[in-house]
TIZA-286219 format. One record per residue (C-alpha): residue number from 1; x, y, z. Coordinates in nm, 4 decimals, padded with zeros to 6 digits. Example, Ala and Ser with C-alpha at 12.3 -4.5 7.8 and 13.67 -1.06 7.14 Angstrom:
BEGIN
{1 {01.2300 -00.4500 00.7800}}
{2 {01.3670 -00.1060 00.7140}}
***
This chain:
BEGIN
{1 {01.0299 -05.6125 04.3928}}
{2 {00.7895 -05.4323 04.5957}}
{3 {00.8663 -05.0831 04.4212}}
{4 {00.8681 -05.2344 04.0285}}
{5 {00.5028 -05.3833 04.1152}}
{6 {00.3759 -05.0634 04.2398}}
{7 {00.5528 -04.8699 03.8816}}
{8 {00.3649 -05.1364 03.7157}}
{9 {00.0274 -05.1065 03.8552}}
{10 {00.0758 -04.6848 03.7829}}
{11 {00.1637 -04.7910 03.3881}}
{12 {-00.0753 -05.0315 03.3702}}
{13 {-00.3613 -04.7605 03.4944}}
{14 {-00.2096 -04.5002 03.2891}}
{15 {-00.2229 -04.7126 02.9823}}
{16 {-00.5688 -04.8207 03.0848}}
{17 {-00.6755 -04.4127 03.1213}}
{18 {-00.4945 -04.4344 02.7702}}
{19 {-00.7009 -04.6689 02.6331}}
{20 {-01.0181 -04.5699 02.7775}}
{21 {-00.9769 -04.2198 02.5924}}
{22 {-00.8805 -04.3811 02.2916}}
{23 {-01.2423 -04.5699 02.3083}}
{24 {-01.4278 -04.2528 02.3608}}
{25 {-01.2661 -04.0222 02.0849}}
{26 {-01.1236 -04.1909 01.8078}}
{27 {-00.8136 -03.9603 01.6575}}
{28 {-00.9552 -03.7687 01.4212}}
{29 {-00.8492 -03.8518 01.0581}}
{30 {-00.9323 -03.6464 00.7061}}
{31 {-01.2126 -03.9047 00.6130}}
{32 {-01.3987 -03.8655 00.9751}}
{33 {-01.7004 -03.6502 00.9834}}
{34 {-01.5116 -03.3203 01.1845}}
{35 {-01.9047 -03.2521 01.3530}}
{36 {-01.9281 -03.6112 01.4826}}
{37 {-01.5632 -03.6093 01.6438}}
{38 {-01.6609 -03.2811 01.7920}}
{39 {-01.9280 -03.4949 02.0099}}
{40 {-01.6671 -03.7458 02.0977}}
{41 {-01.4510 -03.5356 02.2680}}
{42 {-01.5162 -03.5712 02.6432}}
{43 {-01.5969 -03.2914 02.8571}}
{44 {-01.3649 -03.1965 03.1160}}
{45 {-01.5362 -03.3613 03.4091}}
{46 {-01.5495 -03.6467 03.2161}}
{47 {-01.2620 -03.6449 03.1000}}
{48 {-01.0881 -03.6343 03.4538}}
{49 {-01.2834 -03.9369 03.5862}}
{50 {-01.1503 -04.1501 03.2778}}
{51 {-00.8231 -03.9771 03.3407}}
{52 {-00.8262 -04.2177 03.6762}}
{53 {-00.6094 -03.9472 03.8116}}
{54 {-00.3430 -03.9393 03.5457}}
{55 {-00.4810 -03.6152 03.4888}}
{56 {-00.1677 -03.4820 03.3216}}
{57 {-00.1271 -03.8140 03.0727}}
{58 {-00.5320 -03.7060 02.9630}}
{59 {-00.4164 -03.3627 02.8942}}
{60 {-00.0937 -03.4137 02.6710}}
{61 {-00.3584 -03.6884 02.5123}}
{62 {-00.5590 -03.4034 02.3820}}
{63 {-00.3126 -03.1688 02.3573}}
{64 {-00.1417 -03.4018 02.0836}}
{65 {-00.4622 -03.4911 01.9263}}
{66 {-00.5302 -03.0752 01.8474}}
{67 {-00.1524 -03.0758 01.7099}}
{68 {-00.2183 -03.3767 01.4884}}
{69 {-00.5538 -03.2485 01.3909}}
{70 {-00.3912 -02.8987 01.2678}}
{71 {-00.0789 -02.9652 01.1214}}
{72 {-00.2502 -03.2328 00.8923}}
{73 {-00.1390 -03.2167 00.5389}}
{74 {-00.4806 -03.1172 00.4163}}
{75 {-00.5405 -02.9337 00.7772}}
{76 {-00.8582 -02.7021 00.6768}}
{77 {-00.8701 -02.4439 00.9846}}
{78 {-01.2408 -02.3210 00.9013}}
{79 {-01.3528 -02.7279 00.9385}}
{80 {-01.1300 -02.7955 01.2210}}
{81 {-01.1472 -02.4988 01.4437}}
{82 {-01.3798 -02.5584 01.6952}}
{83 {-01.3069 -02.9262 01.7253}}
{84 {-00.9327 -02.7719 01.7923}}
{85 {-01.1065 -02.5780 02.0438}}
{86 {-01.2550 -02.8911 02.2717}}
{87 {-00.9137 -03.0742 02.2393}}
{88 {-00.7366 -02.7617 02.3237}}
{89 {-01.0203 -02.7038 02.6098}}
{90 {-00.9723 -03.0484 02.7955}}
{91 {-00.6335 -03.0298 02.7789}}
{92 {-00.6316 -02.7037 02.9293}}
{93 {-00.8680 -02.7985 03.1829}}
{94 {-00.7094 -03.0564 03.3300}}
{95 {-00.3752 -02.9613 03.3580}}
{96 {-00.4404 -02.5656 03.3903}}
{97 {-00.0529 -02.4961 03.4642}}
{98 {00.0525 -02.5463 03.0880}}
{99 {00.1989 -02.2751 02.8805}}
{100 {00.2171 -02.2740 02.5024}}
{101 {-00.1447 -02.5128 02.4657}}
{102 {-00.3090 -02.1271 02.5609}}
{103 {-00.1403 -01.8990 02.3099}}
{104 {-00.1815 -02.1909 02.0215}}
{105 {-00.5624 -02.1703 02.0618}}
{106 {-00.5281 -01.7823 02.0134}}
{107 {-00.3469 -01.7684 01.7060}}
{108 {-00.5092 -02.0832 01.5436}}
{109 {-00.8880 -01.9750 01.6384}}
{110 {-00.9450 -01.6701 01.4025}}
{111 {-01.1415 -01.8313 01.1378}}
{112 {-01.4877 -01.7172 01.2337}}
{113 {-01.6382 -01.5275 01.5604}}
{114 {-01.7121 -01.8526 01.7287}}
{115 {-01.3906 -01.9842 01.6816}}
{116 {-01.2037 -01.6098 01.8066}}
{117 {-01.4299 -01.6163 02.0990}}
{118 {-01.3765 -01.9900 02.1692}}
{119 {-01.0226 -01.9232 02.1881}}
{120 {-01.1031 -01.5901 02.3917}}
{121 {-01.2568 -01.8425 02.6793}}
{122 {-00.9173 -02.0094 02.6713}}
{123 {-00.7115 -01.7317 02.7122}}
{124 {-00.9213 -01.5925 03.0025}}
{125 {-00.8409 -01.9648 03.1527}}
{126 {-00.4608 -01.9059 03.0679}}
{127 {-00.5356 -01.5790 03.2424}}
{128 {-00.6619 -01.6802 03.5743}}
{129 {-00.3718 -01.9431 03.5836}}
{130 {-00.1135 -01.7090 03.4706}}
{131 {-00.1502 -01.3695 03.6157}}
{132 {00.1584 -01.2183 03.5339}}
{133 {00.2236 -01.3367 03.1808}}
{134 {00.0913 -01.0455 03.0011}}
{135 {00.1418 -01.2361 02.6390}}
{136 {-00.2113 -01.4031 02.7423}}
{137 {-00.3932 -01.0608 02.8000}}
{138 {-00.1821 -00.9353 02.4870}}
{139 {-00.3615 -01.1730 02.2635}}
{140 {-00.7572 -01.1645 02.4219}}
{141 {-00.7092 -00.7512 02.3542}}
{142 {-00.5888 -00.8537 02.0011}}
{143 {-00.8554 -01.0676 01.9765}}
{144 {-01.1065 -00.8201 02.1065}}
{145 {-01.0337 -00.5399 01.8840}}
{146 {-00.8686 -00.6500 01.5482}}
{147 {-01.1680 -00.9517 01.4841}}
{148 {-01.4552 -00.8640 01.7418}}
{149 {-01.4122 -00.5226 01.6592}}
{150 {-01.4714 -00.4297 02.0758}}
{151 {-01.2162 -00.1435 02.1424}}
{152 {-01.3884 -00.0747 02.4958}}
{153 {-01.3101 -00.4963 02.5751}}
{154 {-00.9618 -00.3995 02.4428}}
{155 {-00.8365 -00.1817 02.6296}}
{156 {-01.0183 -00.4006 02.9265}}
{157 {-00.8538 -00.6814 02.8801}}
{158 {-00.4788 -00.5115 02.7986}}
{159 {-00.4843 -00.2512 03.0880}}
{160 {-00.3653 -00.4819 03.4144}}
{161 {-00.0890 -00.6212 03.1500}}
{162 {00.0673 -00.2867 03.1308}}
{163 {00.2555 -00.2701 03.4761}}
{164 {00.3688 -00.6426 03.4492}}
{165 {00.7175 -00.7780 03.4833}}
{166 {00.8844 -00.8049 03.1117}}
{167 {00.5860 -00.6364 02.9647}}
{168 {00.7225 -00.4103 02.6594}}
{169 {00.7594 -00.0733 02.6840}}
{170 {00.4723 -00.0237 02.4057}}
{171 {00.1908 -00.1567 02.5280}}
{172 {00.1380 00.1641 02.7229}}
{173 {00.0716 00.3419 02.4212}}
{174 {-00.1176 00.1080 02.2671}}
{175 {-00.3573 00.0925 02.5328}}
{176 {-00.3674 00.4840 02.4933}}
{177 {-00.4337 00.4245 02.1357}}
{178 {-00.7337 00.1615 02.2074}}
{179 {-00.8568 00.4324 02.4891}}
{180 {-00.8919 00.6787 02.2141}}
{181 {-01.1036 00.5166 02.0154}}
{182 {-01.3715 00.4883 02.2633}}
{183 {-01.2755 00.7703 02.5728}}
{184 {-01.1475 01.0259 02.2849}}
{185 {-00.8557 01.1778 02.2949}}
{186 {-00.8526 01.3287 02.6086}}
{187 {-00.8776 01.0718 02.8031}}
{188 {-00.5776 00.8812 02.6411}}
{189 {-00.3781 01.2047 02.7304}}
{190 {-00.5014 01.1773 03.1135}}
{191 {-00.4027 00.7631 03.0850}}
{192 {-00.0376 00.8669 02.9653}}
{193 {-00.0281 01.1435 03.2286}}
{194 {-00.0997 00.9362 03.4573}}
{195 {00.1936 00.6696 03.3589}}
{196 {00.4526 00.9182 03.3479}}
{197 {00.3604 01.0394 03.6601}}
{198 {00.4286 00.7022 03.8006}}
{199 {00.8275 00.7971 03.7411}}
{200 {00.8779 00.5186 03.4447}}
{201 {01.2376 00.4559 03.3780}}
{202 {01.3660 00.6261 03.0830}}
{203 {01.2675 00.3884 02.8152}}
{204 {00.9029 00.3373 02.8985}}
{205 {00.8680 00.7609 02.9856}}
{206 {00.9827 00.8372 02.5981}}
{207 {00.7556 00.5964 02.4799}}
{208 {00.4450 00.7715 02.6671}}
{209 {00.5786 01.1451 02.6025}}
{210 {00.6086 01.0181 02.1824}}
{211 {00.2285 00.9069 02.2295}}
{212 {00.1144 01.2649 02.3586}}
{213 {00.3366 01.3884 02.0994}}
{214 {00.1303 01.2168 01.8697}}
{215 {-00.1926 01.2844 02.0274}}
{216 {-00.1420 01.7053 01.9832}}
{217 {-00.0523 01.6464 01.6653}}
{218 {-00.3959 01.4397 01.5996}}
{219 {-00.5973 01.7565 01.8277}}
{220 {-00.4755 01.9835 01.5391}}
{221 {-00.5772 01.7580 01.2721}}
{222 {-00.8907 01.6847 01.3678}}
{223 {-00.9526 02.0766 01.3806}}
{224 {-00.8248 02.0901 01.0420}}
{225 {-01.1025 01.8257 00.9660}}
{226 {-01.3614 02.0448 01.0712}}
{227 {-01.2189 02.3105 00.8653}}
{228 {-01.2273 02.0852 00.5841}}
{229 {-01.5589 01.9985 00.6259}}
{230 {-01.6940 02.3841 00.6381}}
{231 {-01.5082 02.4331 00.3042}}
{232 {-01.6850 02.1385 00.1524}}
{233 {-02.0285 02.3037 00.2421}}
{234 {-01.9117 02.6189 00.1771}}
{235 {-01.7434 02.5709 -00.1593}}
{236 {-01.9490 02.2774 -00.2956}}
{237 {-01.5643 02.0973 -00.3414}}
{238 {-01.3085 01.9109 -00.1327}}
{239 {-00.9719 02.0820 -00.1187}}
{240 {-00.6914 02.0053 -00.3445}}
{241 {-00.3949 02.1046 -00.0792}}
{242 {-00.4478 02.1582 00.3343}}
{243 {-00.3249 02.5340 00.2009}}
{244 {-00.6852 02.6292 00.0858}}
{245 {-00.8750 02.6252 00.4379}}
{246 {-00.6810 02.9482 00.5007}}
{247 {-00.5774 03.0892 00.1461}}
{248 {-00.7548 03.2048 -00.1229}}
{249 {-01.1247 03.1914 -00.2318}}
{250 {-01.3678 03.0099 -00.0008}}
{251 {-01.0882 02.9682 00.2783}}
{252 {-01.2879 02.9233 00.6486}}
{253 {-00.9376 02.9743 00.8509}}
{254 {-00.7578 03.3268 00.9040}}
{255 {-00.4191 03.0632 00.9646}}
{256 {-00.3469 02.7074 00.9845}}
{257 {-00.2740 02.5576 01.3532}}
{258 {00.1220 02.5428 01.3686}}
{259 {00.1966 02.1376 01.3004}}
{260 {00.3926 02.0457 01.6413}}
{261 {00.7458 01.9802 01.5285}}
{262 {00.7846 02.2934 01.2095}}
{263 {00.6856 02.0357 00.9345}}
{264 {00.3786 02.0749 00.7240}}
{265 {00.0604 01.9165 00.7009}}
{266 {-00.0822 01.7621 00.3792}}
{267 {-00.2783 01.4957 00.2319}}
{268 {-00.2258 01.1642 00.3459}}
{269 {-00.2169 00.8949 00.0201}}
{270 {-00.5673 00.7989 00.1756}}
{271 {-00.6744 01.1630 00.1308}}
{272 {-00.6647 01.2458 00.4907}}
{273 {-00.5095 01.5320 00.6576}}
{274 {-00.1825 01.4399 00.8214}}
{275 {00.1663 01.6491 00.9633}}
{276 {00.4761 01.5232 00.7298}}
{277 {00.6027 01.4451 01.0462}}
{278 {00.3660 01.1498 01.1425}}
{279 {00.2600 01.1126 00.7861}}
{280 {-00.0155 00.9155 00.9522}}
{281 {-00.2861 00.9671 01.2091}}
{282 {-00.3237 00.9057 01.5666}}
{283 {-00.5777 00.5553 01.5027}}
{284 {-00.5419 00.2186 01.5650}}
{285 {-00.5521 00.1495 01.1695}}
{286 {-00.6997 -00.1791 00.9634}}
{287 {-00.7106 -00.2510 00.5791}}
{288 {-01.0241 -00.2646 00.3974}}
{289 {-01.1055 -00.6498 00.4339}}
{290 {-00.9942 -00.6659 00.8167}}
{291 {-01.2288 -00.3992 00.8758}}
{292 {-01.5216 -00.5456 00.6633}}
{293 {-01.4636 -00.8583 00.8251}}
{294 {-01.4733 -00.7283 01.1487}}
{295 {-01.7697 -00.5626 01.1342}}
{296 {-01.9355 -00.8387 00.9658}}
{297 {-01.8110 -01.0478 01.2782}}
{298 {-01.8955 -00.7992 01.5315}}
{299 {-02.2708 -00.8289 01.4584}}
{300 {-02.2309 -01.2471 01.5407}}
{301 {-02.4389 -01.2948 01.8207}}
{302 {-02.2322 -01.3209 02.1552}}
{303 {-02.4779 -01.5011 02.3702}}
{304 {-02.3664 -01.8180 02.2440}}
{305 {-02.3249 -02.0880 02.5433}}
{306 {-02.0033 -02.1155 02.6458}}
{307 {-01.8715 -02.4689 02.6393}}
{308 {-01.8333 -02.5932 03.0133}}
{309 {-01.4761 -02.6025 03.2007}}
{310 {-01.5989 -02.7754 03.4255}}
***
């Protein structure tokens, strides 16, 4: 009798931490004013004293609020983001050890810079919890480059995922790739070096010899750009085939630089100079609107406050 008393007192508490929640931040519902629930969501710290210790009931609490909240019929992620990001925050918070909650906020949060860099501040959490998941580190780089537009935070935030336990063989190169954007190319070529010379197994070492493959092949296009560019001021015209920098009238090379592997280089259906090989060039690459958008959102001031964790 003893032992069902004490199981009742813990329900009735936990219902009581329940309850108390439910008081303090109604569930949100389509006809509730998004900017007022956003208030109502307790901060951590006060969040844990309600949870009357049950910290891990107050977590799944909020973690099933920010599922209700987004798979709503008329779920509107631009309206709903950031109050995602407090449910997703608490929950988080208080029960740090949690898996999935982290990786939701990352691909849910990419309506707007503050949402992106709300969910960056959970995935730095997710980080410091989870040291060796490199998924987490995965996404913040994502995050950094493809909507903040910050190759140097990047290829900050990717590098210590590299050597990790299950982490795929590509991220190597795409850290090489995000290094060349800012360091140029040569100092992609020393970071691949550098991993080879670490005696990868066979799988990881051909994906780090095809990346300074590729990067050659982009040293000899880039020269061919500069070529280009001579002819242009030279001949008052753009070129109609890669040919003409060393053929013909107004040509400003004696030879074109071999292409790596015996193809050819030509125009790229963007107009760029590229090897048939490749047929592409050695650039971490984004459609029109991604980049407009990412410059736009790059220029969002980052010294917003950070929401407290505490």
């Amino acid at each position: 009798m003893r032992g069902f008393a004490s199981r009742g007192r813990e329900l009735a508490v936990a219902l009581a931490a329940a309850g108390l929640v439910g008081f303090s931040h109604p569930r949100p519902t389509p006809l509730a004013s998004l900017e007022e629930e956003q208030h109502l969501v307790l901060r951590p710290t006060a969040a844990r004293l309600a949870a009357l210790g049950f910290d891990a009931l107050m977590a799944d609490y909020h973690w099933l609020e920010a599922i209700q909240l987004v798979g709503a019929v008329d779920a509107d992620p631009s309206r709903e983001s950031l109050l995602t990001a407090r449910l997703v925050g608490v929950a988080t918070s208080l029960d740090p050890w949690v898996d999935h909650p982290y990786r939701f906020a990352a691909l849910f949060l990419t309506d707007s810079a503050e949402s992106v860099r709300a969910g960056n501040r959970i995935l730095e959490r997710a980080i410091a919890y989870h040291p060796l998941d490199w998924r987490n580190r995965f996404y913040l780089s994502f995050n950094e480059f493809f909507y903040l537009g910050d190759e140097a935070a990047a290829a900050r935030e990717l590098a210590p995922a590299v050597g990790l336990a299950n982490a795929p063989p590509y991220l190597g190169r795409l850290l090489a790739r995000l290094r060349s954007e800012t360091g140029g190319l040569d100092a992609a070529a020393a970071y691949l070096e550098e991993l080879l010379r670490g005696d990868p197994d066979g799988f990881h070492r051909a994906e780090y010899e095809k990346a300074l493959d590729e990067i050659e092949t982009e040293r000899r296009a880039r020269f061919l750009d500069a070529a280009r560019r001579d002819f242009q001021a030279r001949n008052h015209r753009d070129i109609a085939r890669v040919e003409e920098l060393s053929h013909g009238r107004g040509a400003v090379l004696r030879a074109l630089p071999a292409e790596p592997h015996g193809w050819e280089w030509t125009l790229g259906e963007d107009g760029r100079i590229v090897s048939s090989y490749y047929s592409h060039r050695y650039e971490l690459s984004l459609v029109k609107s991604d980049r407009e958008r990412r410059e736009a959102w790059s220029k969002v001031g980052v010294g917003e406050q950070a929401e407290s964790s505490r």
